[in-house]
SEZA-222919 format. One record per residue (C-alpha): residue in one letter; z, x, y. Coordinates in steps of 0.02 Angstrom, whole numbers, m for minus. Each point is the difference from the previous one (the first is absolute). Layout:
REM residues N
<r = A	z = Z	x = X	y = Y>
...
END
This chain:
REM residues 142
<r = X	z = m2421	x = 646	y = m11>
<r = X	z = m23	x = m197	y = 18>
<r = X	z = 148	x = m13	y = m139>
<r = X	z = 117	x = 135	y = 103>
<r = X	z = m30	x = m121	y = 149>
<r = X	z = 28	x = m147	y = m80>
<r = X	z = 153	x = 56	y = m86>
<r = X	z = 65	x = 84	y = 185>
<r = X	z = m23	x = m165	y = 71>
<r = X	z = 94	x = m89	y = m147>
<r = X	z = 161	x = 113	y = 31>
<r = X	z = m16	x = m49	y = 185>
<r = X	z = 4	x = m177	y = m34>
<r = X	z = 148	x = 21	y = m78>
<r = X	z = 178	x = m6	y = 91>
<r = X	z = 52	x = 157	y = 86>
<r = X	z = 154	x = 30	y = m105>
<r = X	z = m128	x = m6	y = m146>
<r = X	z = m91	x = 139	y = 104>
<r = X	z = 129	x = 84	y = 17>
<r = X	z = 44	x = 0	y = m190>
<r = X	z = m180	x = 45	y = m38>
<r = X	z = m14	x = 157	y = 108>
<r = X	z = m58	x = 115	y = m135>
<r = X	z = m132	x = m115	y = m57>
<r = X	z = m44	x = m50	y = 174>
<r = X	z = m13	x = 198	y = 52>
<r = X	z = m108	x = 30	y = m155>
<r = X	z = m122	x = m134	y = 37>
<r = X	z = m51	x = 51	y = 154>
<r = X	z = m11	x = 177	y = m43>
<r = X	z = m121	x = m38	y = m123>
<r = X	z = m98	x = m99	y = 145>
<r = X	z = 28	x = 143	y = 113>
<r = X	z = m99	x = 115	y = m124>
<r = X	z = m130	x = m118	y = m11>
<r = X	z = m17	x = m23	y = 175>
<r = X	z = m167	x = 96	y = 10>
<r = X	z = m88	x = m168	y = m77>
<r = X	z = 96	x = m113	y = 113>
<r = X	z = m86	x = m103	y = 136>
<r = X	z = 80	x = m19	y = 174>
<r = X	z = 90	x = m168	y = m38>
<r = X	z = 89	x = 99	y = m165>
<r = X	z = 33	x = 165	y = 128>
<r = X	z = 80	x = m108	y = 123>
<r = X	z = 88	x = m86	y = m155>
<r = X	z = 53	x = 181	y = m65>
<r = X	z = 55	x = 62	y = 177>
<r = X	z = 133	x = m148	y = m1>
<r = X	z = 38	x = 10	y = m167>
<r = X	z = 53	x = 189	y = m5>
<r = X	z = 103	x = m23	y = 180>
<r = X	z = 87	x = m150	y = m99>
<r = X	z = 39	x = 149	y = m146>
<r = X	z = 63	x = 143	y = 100>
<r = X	z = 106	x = m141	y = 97>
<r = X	z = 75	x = m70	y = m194>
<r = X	z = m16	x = 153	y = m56>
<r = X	z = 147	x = 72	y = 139>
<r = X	z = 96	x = m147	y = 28>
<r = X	z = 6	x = m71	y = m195>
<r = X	z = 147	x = 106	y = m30>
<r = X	z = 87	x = m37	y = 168>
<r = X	z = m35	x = m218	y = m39>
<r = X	z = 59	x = 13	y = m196>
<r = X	z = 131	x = 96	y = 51>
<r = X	z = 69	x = m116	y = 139>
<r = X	z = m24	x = m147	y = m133>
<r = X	z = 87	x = 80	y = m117>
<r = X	z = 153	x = 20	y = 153>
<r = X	z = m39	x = m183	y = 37>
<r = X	z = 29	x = m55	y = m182>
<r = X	z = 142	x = 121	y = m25>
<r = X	z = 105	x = m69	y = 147>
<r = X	z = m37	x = m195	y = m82>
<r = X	z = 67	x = 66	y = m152>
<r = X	z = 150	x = 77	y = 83>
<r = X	z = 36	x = m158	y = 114>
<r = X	z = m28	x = m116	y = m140>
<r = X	z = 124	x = 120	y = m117>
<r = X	z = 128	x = 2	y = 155>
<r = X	z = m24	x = m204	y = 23>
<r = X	z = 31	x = m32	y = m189>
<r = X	z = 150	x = 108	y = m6>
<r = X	z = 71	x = m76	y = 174>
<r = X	z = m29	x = m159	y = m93>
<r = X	z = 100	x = 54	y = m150>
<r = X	z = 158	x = 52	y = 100>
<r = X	z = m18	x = m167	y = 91>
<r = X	z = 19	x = m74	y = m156>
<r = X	z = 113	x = 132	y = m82>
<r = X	z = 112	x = m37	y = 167>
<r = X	z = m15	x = m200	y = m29>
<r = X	z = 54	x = 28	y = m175>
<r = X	z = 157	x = 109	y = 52>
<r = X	z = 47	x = m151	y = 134>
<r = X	z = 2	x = m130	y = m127>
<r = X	z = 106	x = 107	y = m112>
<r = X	z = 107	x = 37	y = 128>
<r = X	z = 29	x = m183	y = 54>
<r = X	z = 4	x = m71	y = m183>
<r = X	z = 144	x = 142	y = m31>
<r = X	z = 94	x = m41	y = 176>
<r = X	z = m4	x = m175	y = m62>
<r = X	z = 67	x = 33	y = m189>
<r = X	z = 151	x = 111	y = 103>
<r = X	z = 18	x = m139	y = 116>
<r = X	z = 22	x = m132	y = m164>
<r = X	z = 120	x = 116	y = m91>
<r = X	z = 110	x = 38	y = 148>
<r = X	z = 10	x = m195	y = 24>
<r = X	z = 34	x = m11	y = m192>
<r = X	z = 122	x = 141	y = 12>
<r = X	z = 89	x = m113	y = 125>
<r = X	z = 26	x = m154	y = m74>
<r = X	z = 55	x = 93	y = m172>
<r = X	z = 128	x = 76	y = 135>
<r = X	z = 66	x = m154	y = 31>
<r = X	z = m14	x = m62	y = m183>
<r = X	z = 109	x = 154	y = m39>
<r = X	z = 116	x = m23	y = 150>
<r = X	z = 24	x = m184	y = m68>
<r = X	z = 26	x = 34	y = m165>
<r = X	z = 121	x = 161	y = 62>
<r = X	z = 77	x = m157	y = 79>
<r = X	z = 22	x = m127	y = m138>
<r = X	z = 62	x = 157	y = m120>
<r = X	z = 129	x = 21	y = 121>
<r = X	z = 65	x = m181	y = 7>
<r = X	z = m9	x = 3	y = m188>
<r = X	z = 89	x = 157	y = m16>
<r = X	z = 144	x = m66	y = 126>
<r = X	z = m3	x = m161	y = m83>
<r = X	z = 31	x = 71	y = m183>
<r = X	z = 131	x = 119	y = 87>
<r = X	z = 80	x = m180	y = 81>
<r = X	z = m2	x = m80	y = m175>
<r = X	z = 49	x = 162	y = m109>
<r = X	z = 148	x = 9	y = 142>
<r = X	z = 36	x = m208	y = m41>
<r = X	z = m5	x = 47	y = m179>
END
């Protein structure tokens, strides 16, 4: 009996979430004190009245409290999983933007390029011209 009590009292030392976790060991304990309980003195039926209120009172809500953890740490996981991949597109979406503007810029540098080989050509279209009348001139002198 003494080592029941002492090992009742050891669990309710503990932290309530460990309580919680321990239910079946918890519940077992103090139905073994329970069927000693015709060599208890007051102080241990006092002791045993609280202790098997506290079980019937674990014993129904357990479920309910592990089960509304287990919601709790669900929705963490889901909000962390929606954070990391709203974090991603951020970044995906950066990415894109910087491609974007390095590929506006390389347009922007070959439609300037394309422009002065325009006028390149337009002068050399030019100079061809006054070499083609000028040979046409001289062939004509010849």
């Amino acid at each position: 009996v003494v080592k029941t009590i002492k090992a009742l009292k050891r669990l309710l030392r503990t932290d309530v979430d460990d309580l919680i976790d321990q239910v079946e060991k918890f519940s077992d304990l103090a139905e073994d004190l329970r069927q000693a309980s015709w060599r208890l003195t007051n102080e241990e039926l006092s002791f045993l009245e609280r202790v098997m209120r506290l079980k019937s009172e674990l014993s129904s809500e357990a479920v309910y409290i592990q089960s509304v953890e287990d919601i709790h740490q669900l929705q963490h996981e889901m909000l962390s999983t929606v954070l990391e991949q709203t974090w991603n597109l951020k970044e995906s979406m950066r990415i894109h933007e910087e491609l974007l503007n390095l590929a506006f810029a390389e347009e922007e540098t070959v439609t300037n390029r394309m422009k002065v080989l325009e006028e390149e050509l337009k002068t050399l279209a030019e100079k061809k011209e006054a070499f083609r009348v000028s040979n046409k001139d001289e062939i004509s002198i010849m």
